[in-house]
C-alpha positions in Angstrom: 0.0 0.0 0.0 0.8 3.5 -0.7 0.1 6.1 0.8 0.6 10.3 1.2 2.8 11.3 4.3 0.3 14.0 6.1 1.8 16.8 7.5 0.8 17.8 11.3 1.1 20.9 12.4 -1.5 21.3 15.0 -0.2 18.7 17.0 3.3 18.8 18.8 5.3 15.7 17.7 6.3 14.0 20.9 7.8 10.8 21.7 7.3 9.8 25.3 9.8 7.6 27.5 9.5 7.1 31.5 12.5 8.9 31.7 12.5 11.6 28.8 9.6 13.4 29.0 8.0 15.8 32.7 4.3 15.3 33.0 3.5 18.6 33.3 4.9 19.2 29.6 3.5 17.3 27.9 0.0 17.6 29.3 0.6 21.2 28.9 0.7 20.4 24.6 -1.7 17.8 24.7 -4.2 21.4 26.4 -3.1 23.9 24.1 -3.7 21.8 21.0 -7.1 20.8 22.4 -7.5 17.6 22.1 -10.9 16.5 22.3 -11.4 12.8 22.0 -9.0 9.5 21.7 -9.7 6.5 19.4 -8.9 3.1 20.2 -7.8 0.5 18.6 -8.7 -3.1 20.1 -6.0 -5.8 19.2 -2.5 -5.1 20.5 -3.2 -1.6 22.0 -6.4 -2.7 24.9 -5.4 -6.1 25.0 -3.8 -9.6 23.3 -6.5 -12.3 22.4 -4.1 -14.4 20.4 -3.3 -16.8 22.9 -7.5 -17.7 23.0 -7.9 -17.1 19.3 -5.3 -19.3 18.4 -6.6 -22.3 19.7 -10.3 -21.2 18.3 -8.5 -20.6 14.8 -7.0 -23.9 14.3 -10.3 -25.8 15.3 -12.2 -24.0 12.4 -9.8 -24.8 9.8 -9.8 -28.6 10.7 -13.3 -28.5 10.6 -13.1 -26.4 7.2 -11.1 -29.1 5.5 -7.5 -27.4 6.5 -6.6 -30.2 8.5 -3.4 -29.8 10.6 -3.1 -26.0 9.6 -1.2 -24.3 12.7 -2.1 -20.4 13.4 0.1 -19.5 15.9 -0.5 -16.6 18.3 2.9 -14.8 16.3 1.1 -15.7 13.0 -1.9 -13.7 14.6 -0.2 -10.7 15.7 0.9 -9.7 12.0 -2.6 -10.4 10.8 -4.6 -8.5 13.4 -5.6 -5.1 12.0 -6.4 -6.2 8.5 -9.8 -6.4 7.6 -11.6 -10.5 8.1 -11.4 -10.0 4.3 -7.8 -9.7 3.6 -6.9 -12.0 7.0 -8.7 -14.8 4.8 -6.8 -14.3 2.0 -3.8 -14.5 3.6 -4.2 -17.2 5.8 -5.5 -19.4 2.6 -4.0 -17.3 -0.5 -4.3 -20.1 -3.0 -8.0 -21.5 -1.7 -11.2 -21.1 -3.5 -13.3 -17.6 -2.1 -16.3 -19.2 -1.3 -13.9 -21.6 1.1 -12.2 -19.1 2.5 -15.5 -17.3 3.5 -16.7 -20.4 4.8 -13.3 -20.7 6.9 -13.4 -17.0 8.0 -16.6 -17.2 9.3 -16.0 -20.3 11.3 -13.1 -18.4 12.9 -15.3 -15.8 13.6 -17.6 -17.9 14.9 -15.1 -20.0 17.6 -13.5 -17.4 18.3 -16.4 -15.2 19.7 -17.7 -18.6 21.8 -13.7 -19.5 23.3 -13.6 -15.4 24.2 -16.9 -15.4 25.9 -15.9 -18.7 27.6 -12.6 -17.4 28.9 -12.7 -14.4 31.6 -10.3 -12.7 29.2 -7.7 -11.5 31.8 -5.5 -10.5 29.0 -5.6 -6.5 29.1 -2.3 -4.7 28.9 -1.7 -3.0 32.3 -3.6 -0.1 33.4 -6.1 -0.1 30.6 -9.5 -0.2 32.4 -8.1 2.3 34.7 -6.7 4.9 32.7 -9.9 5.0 30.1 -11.8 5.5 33.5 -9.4 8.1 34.2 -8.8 9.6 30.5 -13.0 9.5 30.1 -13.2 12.0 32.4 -11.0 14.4 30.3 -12.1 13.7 26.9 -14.4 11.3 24.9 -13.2 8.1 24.6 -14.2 5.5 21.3 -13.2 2.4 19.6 -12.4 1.8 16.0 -11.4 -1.7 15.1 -11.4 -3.9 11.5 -12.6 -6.6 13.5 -16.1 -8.7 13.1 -19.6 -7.7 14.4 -19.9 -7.6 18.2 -15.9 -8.1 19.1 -16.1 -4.4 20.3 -19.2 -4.9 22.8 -17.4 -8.6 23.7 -14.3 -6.8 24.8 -16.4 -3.9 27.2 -18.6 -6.6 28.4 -15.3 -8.9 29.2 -13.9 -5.1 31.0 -17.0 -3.9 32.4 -16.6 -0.6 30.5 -20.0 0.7 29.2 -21.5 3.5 27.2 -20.8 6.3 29.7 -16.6 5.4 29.4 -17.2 4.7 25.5 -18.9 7.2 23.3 -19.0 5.5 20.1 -17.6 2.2 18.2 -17.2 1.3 15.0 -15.6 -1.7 13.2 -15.4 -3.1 9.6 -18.0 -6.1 10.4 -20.6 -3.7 11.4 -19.9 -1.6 8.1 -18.2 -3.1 5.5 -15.2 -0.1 5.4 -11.9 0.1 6.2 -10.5 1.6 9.2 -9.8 5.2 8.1 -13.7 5.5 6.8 -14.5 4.2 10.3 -12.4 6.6 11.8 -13.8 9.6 10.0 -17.3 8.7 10.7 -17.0 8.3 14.6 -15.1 12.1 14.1 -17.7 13.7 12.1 -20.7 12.5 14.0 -19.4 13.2 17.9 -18.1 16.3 16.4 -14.6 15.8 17.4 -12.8 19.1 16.7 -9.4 17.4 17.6 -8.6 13.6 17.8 -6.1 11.2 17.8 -6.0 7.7 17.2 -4.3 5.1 19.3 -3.1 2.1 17.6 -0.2 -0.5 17.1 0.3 -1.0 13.4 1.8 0.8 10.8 -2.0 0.0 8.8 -3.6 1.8 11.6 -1.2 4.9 11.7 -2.0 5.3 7.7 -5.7 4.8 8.9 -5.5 7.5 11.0 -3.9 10.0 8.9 -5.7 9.0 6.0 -8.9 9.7 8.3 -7.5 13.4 9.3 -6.6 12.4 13.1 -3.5 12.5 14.8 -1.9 9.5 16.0 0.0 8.1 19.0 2.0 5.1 18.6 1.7 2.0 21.0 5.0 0.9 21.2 4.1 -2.1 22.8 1.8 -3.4 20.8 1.7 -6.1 17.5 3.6 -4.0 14.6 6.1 -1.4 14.5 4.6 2.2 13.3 6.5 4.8 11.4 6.8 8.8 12.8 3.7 9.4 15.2 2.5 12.7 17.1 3.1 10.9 20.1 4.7 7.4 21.2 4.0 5.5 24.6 5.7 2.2 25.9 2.8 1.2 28.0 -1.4 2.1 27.9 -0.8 4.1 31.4 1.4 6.4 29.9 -1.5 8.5 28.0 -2.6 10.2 31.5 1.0 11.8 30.9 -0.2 13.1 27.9 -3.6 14.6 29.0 
C-alpha cells in the first residue's frame, strides 16, 4: 500500500519515555492543542486475544477441511488489523473464495464462543483504569477492523459501558476500512481534535488517511513509522492529558 505522508502541524510531535519526557509538559501540549477525544484501537493496544484465538482458529480450519493448519499466536499478531477479508486471503491465499468465506466465518464464529468462555484476563496494564481516568478528560471511542460484536465482547469482558465509550465502529458492522471508520465516529461526535491510538503501521496510515493524529503504541503487535506521540505502556497516556 501506498500512501501520502500528512503533515501535522496542530499537534506537537512527541515521543514519550519514563525517563525523557515531565508530565507537566507534555499535558501542557496535549491542552493547548485541544484535544478532544482519543480512538482506540482493540487488538494489540487494549489487550492480546491471540493466545484464545489461536486455539479457536486452528479448530475451524480442521473442521473447514484445513486439516493440521497451525495459526500460531505470532502468526496472529501480523494479521490483526487487516480487515476479516484480507486475513482470509492471507491465511489461505491459493484457496477457493467461497472456502475461504466459509473458513473466515468459522473463525469468527469459535472465536467469539472460546472469548466469551474465557474471563479474558489478557488487558495490557492499566487499561480499564486509565480509560476511567482519561474518560473523564475527553471522549473516549473504539475503532477496530474486527467482526460484528468483538467491540461490545471486549467492554462486556472489562466492564466498560456506554458512559466510558462514546461511540464504536468496526469493519464487520460496516463493511469499510478503518480510516472510513475513523472519519465517521469524528464527524458525528463532532470531534474538533482527535487522535487515534493504535499499534500498526496499517492503523497509523488509517489514522492520517482519516484526518486524526496519532500516538503510537510501542508495545503493541507492529512497528509504526513517525507518530505525534509514542507510549511504551497504555498508562502512559494520563501523561499526555
Amino acid at each position: 500500500m501506498t500512501h501520502t505522508e500528512v503533515a501535522h502541524t496542530e499537534v506537537a510531535h512527541t515521543e514519550v519515555t519514563h525517563t525523557e519526557v515531565a508530565h507537566t509538559e507534555v499535558a501542557a501540549a496535549a491542552s493547548e492543542n485541544g484535544i478532544d477525544a482519543l480512538i482506540l484501537d482493540i487488538d494489540g493496544t487494549l489487550w492480546d486475544s491471540t493466545g484464545i484465538v489461536s486455539v479457536a482458529w486452528e479448530r475451524a480450519a480442521e473442521e473447514t477441511g484445513f486439516s493440521g493448519m497451525k495459526i500460531p499466536p505470532e502468526t496472529l499478531k501480523g494479521l490483526f488489523g487487516k480487515t476479516m477479508d484480507d486475513i482470509a486471503c492471507a491465511l489461505v491465499p491459493d484457496a477457493d473464495p467461497e472456502k475461504r468465506k466459509e473458513l473466515i466465518g468459522r473463525c469468527v464464529e469459535y472465536e467469539q464462543e472460546a472469548l466469551e468462555n474465557d474471563p479474558c484476563h489478557i488487558c495490557y496494564p492499566g487499561v480499564i483504569d486509565t480509560i476511567r481516568e482519561l474518560g473523564r478528560r475527553m471522549k473516549i471511542a473504539i475503532v477496530s477492523n474486527c467482526q460484528s460484536g468483538y467491540i461490545e465482547l471486549f467492554m462486556a469482558k472489562t466492564g466498560l459501558t456506554d458512559m466510558e465509550i462514546c461511540d464504536k465502529e468496526c469493519f464487520g458492522d460496516t463493511g469499510k476500512g478503518k480510516a472510513e471508520n475513523i472519519a465517521s465516529v469524528v464527524a458525528r461526535n463532532g470531534f474538533s481534535h482527535a487522535l487515534y491510538v493504535g499499534d500498526t503501521e496499517g492503523d497509523r496510515i488509517a489514522a492520517y488517511e482519516a484526518g486524526t493524529g496519532f500516538i503510537a503504541a510501542d508495545y503493541g503487535f507492529g512497528e509504526p513509522g513517525a507518530s505525534d506521540y509514542r507510549i511504551d505502556s497504555f498508562d502512559r497516556l494520563c501523561d499526555l492529558f
